[in-house]
N, C-alpha and C positions, 0 to 999 in steps of 0.2 A: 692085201691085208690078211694078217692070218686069224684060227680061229680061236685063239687068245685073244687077241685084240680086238676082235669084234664082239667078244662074249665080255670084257670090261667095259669097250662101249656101252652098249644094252644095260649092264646094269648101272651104270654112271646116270645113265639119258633116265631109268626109272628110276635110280633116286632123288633125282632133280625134279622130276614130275611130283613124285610120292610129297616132297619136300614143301615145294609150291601151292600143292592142293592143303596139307594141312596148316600151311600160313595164313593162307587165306580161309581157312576153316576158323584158326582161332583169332582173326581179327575180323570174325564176323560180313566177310567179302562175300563167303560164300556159304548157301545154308542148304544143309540135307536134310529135308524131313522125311521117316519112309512112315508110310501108311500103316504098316502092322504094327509097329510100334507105338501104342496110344499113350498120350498122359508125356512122354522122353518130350523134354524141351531145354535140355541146356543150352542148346546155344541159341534160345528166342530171348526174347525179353519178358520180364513179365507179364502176362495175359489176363492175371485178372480183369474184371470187367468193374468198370470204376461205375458207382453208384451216385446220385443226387443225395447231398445229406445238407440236414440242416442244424448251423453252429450258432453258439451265441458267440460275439467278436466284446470282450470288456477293456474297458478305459478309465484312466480315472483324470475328474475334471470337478473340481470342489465335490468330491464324493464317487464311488462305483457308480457306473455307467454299463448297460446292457442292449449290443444291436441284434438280431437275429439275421440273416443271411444264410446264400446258399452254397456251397462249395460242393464239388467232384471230390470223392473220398474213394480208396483206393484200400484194400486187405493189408496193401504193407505200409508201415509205418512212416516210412522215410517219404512217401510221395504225400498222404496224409497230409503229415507234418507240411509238407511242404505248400502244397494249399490254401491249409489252414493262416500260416503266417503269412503269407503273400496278400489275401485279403485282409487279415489285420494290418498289415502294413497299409494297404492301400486305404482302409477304414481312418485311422491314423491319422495319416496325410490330408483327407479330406475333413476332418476335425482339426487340422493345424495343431496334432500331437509332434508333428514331424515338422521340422525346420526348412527343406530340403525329403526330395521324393528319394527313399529306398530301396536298393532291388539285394533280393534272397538270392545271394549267387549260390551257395549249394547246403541241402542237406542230408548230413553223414550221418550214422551210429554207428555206435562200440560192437564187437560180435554179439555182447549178450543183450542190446536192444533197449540200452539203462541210459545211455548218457547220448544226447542227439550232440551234434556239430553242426550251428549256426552261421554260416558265412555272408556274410554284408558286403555291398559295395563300396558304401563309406557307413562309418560311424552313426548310430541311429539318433541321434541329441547332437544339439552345436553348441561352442563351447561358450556359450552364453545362458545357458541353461543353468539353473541354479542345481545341486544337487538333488533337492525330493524331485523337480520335476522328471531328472533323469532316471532316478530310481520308483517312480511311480511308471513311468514307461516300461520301463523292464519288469517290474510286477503286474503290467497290466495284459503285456505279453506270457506271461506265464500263469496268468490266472484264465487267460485264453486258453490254453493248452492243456493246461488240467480238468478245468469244464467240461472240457468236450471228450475228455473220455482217452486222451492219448498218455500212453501208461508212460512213462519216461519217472528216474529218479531225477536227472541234472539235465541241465543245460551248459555249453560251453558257447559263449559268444567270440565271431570273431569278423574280421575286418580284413577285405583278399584275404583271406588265409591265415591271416595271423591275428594273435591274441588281440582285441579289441583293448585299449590303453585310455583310460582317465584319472586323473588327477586326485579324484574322489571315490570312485567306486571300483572296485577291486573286480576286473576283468580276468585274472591271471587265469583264475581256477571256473570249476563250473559252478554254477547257480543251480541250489537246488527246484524242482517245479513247484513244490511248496509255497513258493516264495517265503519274504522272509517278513512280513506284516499279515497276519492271523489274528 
């Protein structure tokens, strides 16, 4: 072998190594922390350290309704959020607001932190539901929400993934947190 060919070797074989380590660098396989470098954590997960907080969960049932509990609260917004609803859900369902048990499959925001994204695993009302009960549900979710303090202008609900669809209540677009009985 000559020493051309040995010197494209070597650098083929390092870039295949070089190649390798930063794949798994950014799919999170493999993680470098160096010591002198305090505070650098791209590639950890979030670290804040989640706190005990305590939320009112509202409902409406011939009139506003108010539970207190306690939820894991978190600096960012999205895990919050996500918390928060999963116990209203479950509050919900134990009051037979819910037809059928719900789960929070994911929640998103917009870059500037105004509009969450809702994802359901099915539909949160059955379609025996008359319309106020279905829109007293979704107001009673969003009067959770604003209570406690999570700054959000909209809501977008949705169902796997996609636009949550009834018949009666206009799902297409977001929902302001406001709601819309004031």
């Amino acid at each position: 072998m000559n020493s051309m060919t040995r010197f494209y070797l070597t650098i083929s074989g390092g870039a295949l190594i070089i190649g390798i380590v930063l794949f798994a660098l950014m799919h999170h396989w493999l993680i470098i922390r160096v010591p002198l470098l305090h505070g650098y954590q791209s590639y950890l997960p979030d670290q804040s350290s989640p706190t005990k907080k305590k939320i009112a969960l509202h409902y409406y049932r011939d009139g506003w309704h108010q539970e207190m509990t306690d939820i894991i609260g978190h600096e960012s917004i999205d895990q919050t959020l996500s918390h928060l609803i999963t116990a209203w859900l479950a509050h919900a369902h134990e009051e037979k607001l819910l037809s059928k048990k719900c789960t929070l499959l994911t929640v998103l925001l917009n870059e500037k932190q105004t509009v969450a994204y809702l994802s359901f695993d099915q539909p949160l009302h059955s379609a025996l539901s008359t319309t106020f009960e279905q829109w007293m549900l979704i107001e009673s979710m969003l009067k959770t929400i604003t209570e406690n303090g999570i700054r959000l202008q909209s809501i977008q609900f949705l169902v796997n993934h996609k636009p949550m669809h009834d018949a009666h209540l206009d799902y297409s677009h977001a929902w302001p947190v406001s709601g819309f009985c004031q």
